[in-house]
C-alpha positions as CSV (number, residue, x, y, z in Angstrom):
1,X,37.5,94.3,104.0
2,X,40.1,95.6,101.7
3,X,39.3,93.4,98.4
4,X,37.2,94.1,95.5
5,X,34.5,91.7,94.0
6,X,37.1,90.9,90.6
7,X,39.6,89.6,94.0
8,X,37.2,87.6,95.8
9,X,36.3,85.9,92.7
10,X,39.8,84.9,92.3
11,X,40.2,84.1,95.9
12,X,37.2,81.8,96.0
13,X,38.2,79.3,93.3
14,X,37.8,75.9,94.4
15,X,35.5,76.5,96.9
16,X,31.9,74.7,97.5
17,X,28.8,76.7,96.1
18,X,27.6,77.4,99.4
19,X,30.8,79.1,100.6
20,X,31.2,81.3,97.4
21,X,27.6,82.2,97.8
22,X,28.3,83.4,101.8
23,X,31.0,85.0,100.6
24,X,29.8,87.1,97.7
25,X,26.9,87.3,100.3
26,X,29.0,89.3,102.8
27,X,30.9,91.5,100.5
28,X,27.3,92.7,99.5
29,X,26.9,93.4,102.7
30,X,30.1,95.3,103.2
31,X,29.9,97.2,100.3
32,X,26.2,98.4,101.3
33,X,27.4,99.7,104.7
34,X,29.4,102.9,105.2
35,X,32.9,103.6,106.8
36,X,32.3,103.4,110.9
37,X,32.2,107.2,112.2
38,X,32.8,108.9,115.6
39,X,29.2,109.2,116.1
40,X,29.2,105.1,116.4
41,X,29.9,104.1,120.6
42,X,32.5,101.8,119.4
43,X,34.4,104.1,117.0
44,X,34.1,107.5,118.6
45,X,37.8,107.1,120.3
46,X,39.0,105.6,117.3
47,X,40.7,107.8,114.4
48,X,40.8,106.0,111.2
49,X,41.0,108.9,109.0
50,X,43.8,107.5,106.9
51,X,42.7,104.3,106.5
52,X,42.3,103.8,102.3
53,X,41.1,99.9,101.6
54,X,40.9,100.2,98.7
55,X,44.6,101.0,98.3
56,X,45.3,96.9,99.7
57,X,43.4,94.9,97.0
58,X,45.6,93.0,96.2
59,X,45.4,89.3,98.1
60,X,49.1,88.3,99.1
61,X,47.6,84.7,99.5
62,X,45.2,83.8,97.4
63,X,44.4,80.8,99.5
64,X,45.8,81.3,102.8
65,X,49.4,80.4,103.8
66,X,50.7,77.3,105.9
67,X,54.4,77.5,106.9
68,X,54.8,74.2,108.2
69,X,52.9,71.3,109.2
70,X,54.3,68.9,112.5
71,X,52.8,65.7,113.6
72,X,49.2,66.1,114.8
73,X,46.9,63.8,117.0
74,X,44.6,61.6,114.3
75,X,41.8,63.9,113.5
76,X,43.3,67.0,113.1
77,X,44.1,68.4,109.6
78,X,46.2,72.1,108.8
79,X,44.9,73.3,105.7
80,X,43.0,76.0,103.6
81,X,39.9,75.7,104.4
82,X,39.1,75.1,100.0
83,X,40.8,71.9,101.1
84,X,39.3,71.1,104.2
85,X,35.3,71.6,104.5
86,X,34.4,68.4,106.7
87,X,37.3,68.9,109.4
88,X,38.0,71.4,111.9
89,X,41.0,73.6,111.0
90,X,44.1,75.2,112.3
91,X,46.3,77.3,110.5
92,X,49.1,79.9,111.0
93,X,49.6,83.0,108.4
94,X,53.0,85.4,107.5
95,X,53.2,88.5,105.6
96,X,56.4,89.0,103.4
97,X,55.3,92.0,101.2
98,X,53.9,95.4,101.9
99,X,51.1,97.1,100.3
100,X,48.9,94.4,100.8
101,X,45.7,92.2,102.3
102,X,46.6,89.5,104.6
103,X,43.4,88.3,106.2
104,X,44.0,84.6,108.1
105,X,40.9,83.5,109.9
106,X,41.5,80.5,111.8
107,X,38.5,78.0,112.5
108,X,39.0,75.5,115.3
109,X,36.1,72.9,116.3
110,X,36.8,71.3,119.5
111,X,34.6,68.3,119.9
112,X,32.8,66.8,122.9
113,X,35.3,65.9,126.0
114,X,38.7,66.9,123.3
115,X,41.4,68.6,124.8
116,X,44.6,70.5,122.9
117,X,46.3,73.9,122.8
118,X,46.7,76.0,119.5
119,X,49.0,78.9,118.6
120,X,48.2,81.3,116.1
121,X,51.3,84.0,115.1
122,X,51.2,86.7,113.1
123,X,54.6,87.5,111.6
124,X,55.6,90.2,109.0
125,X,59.3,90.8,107.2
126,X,59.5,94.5,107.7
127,X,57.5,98.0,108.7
128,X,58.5,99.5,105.3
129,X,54.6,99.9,103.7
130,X,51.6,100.3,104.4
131,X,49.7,97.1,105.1
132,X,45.8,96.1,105.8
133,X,46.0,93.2,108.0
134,X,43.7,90.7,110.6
135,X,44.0,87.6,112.7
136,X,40.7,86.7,113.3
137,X,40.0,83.3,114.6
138,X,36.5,81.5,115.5
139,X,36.5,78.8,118.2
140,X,33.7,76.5,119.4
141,X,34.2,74.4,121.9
142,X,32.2,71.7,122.5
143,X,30.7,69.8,125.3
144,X,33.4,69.1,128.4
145,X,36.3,69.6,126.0
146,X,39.1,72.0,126.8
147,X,41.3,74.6,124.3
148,X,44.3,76.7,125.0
149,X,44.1,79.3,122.3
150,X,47.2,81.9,121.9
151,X,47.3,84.8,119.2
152,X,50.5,86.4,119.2
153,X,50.1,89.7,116.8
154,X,53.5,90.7,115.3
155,X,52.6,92.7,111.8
156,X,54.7,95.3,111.1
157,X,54.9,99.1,112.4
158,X,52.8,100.3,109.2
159,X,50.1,97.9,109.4
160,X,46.0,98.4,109.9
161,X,44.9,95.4,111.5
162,X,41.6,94.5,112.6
163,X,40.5,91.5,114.3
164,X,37.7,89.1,115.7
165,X,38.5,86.4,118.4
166,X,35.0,84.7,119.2
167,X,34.4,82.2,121.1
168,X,30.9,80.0,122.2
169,X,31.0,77.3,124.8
170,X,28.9,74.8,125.2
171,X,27.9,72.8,128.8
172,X,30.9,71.9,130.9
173,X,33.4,73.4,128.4
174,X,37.1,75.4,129.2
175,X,38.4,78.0,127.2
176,X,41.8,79.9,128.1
177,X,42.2,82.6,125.4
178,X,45.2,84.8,125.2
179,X,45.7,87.7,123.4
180,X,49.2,89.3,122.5
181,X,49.3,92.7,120.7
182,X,52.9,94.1,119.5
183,X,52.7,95.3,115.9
184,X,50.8,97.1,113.9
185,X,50.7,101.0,113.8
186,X,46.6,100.7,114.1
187,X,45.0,97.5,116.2
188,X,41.5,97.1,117.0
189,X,40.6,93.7,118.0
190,X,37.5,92.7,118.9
191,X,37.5,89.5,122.0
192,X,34.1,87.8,122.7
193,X,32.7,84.8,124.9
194,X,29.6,83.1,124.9
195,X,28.5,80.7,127.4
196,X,26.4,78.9,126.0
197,X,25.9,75.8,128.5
198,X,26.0,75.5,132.0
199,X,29.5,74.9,133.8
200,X,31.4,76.5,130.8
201,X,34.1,78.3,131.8
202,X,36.2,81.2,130.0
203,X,39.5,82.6,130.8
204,X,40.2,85.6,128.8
205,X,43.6,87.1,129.3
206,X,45.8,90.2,127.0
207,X,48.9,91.5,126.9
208,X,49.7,94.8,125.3
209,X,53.0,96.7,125.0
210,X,52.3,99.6,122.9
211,X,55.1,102.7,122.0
212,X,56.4,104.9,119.2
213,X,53.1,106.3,117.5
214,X,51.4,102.6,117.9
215,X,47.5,102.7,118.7
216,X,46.0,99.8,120.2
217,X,42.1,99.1,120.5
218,X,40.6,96.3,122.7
219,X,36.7,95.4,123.0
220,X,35.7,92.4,125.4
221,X,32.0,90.6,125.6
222,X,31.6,88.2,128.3
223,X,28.4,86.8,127.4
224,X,26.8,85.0,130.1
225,X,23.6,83.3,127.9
226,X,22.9,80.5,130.8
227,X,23.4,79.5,134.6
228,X,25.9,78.4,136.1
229,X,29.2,79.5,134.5
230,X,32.4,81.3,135.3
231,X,34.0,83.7,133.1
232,X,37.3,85.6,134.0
233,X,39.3,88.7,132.3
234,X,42.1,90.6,132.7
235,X,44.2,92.4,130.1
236,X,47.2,94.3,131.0
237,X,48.8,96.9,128.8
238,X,52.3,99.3,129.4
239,X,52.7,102.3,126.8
240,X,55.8,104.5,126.3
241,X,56.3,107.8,123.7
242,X,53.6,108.7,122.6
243,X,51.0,105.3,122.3
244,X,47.7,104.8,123.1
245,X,45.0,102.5,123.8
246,X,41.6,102.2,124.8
247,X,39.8,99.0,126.4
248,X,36.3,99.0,127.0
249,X,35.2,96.0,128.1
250,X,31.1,94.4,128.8
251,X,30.1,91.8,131.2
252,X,26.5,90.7,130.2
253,X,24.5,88.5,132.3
254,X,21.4,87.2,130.2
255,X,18.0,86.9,132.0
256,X,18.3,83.1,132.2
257,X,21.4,82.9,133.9
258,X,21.7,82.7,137.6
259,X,24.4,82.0,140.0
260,X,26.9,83.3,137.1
261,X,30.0,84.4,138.5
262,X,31.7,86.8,136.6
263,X,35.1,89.0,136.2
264,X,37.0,91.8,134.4
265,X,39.7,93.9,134.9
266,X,42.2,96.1,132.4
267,X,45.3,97.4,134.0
268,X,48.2,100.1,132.6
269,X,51.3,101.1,133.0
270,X,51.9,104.7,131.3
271,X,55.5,105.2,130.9
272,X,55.9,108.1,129.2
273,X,53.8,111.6,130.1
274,X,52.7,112.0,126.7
275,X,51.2,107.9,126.4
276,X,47.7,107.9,126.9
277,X,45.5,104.8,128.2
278,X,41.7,104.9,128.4
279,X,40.0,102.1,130.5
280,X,35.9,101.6,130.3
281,X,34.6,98.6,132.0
282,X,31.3,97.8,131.8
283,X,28.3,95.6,133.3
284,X,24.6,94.7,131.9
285,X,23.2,92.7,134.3
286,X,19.4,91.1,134.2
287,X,19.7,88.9,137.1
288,X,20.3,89.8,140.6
289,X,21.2,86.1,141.8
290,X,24.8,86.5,140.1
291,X,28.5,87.8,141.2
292,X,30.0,90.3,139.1
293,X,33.1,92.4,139.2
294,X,35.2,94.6,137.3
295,X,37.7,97.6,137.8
296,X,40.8,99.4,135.7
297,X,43.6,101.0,136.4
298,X,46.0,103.8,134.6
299,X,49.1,104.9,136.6
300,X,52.2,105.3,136.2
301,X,55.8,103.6,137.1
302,X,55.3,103.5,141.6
303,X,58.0,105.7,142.2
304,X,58.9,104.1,145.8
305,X,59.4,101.0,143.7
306,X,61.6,102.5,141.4
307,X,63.7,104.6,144.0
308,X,64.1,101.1,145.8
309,X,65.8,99.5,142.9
310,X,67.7,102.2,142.3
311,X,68.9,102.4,145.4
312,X,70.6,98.9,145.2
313,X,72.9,100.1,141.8
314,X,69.9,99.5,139.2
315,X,70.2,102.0,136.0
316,X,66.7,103.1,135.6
317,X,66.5,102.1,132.3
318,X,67.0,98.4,134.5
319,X,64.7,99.0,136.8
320,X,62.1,100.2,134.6
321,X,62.6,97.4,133.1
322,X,62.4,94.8,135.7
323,X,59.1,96.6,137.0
324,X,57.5,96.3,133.7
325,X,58.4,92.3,133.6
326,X,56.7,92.1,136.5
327,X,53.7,93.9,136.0
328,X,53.2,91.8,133.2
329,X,54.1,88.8,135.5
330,X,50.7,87.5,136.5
331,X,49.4,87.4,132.9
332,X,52.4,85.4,131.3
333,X,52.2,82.9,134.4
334,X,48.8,82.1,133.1
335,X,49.3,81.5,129.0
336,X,47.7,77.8,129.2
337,X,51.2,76.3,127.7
338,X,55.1,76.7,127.9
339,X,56.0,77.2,124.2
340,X,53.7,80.1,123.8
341,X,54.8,81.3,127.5
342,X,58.3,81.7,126.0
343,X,58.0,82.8,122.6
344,X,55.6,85.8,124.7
345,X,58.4,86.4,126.8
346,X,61.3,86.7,124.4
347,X,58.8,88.9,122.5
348,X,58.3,91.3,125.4
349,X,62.2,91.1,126.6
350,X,63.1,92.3,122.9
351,X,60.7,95.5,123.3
352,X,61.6,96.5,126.6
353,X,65.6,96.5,125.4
């Protein structure tokens, strides 16, 4: 967190008791606990010497930020969540001014047998300041109902951003999560999902293109809590200059939960020889009657792949191109709905030149 109790207080104007009492709650809580270290597992590969928060106090919303409302199925509301307690909630947040906390946490509630897809982006102006950013988002899906969730991370070149995407699903329930990472100097996003109820089902996909001086850091829970449910991962990253990123991902099958079936995988393209990607997947299994697997890659550009294009009249630059599109191929094919498959797209065509 990068605000001080004097902010919050302001922040939280309008607010139920109950919420202004959790939230002065958890900045207690934060302001009791040190700055992570190397010595923690989670942090050791992760260099946040020059992170400052108390240099972003300032709020840039006070109250969270909606750009634009469109017509919605009766039900659903778009608004701060001061202004809607009793009603799940969707909302979308922009940064136009550095030196700042933007922190947008969306809430979605899906309720039993609902269906819909949701788009969160994260846009900012310009990369001229330092920024303190997150996109965290909390979705609970309810019993048979199905959500397509996309998170598109855009904030600018200077920014710190940390983020939690959680999910729990409850019996018969579909989630298809996808996770974009493009901006930011500093990313560390946190993806999680419990399976709460038997026939839940999660499919957790990523997308990272990380270059310049950008470092990107990924940690994945598949939390198998009961019998009888699917869950299935794969992020795929491509780095150039001199970016890097580290996945470490955990498949965890509770005591309880037989005949789980299970999958991760992280794959990356280096294209540069001073990009560095590190890949730890990772299972904790306490039931033998499960299937579970899980594998990374780290590799470069296959040259016979190149030399074949290249071969035909393809500039590299072209070719590399074309190679990295399709790498990233069998990700985009599976974003859960076409407006957030092409806005991904354009987003990745623009990086790649």
């Amino acid at each position: 967190m990068a605000f001080t109790a004097e902010t919050l207080e302001q922040a939280i104007q309008g607010e139920p008791d109950w919420l202004r009492d959790r939230r002065r709650s958890a900045l207690a809580t934060y302001e009791r606990m040190p700055m992570p270290s190397r010595t923690d597992e989670e942090w050791r590969r992760t260099d946040i010497a020059g992170l400052d928060p108390s240099q972003f106090a300032k709020f840039e919303h006070a109250n969270g930020a909606v750009t634009e409302k469109r017509e919605l199925p009766k039900g659903v509301i778009v608004e701060p969540l001061s202004a809607a307690i009793d009603e799940p909630i969707l909302g979308q947040h922009f940064s136009h001014e550095g030196g700042t906390s933007v922190l947008p946490h969306t809430l979605i509630v899906a309720g039993k047998g609902s269906r819909f897809n949701y788009l969160d982006e994260y846009i900012a102006d310009g990369d001229d300041e330092a920024s303190y950013r997150s996109g965290s988002a909390e979705i609970i899906v309810g019993e048979g109902a199905e959500v397509g969730y996309v998170a598109i991370q855009k904030w600018g070149r200077r920014a710190w951003h940390f983020a939690d995407q959680r999910a729990r699903l409850a019996k018969d329930a579909t989630l298809k999560l996808f996770n974009v990472t493009l901006g930011a100097r500093f990313s560390k996003t946190r993806v999680e999902a419990s399976l709460m109820g038997p026939g839940a089902t999660a499919e957790l996909k990523g997308i990272y293109f990380a270059s310049g001086e950008q470092f990107f850091d990924f940690h994945t829970l598949q939390d198998h809590q009961v019998g009888n449910t699917t869950s299935d991962l794969l992020f795929k990253g491509a780095l150039q200059d001199t970016a890097r990123t580290v996945y470490a991902g955990l498949i965890r099958i509770e005591k309880g939960a037989a005949r789980s079936d299970a999958y991760q995988a992280n794959r990356n393209l280096v294209l540069s020889d001073h990009a560095k990607a590190t890949s730890i997947p990772m299972l904790e299994i306490d039931n033998n009657d499960v299937r579970c697997t899980h594998g990374a890659t780290v590799g470069p550009v296959d040259p016979n792949h190149l030399f074949y294009l290249q071969s035909r009249g393809i500039p590299e630059r072209t070719a590399i191109r074309m190679l990295v599109q399709g790498f990233f191929g069998q990700v985009l094919d599976r974003i859960p709905f076409e407006q957030a498959r092409k806005l991904v797209e354009s987003e990745l065509e623009s990086r790649l030149g």
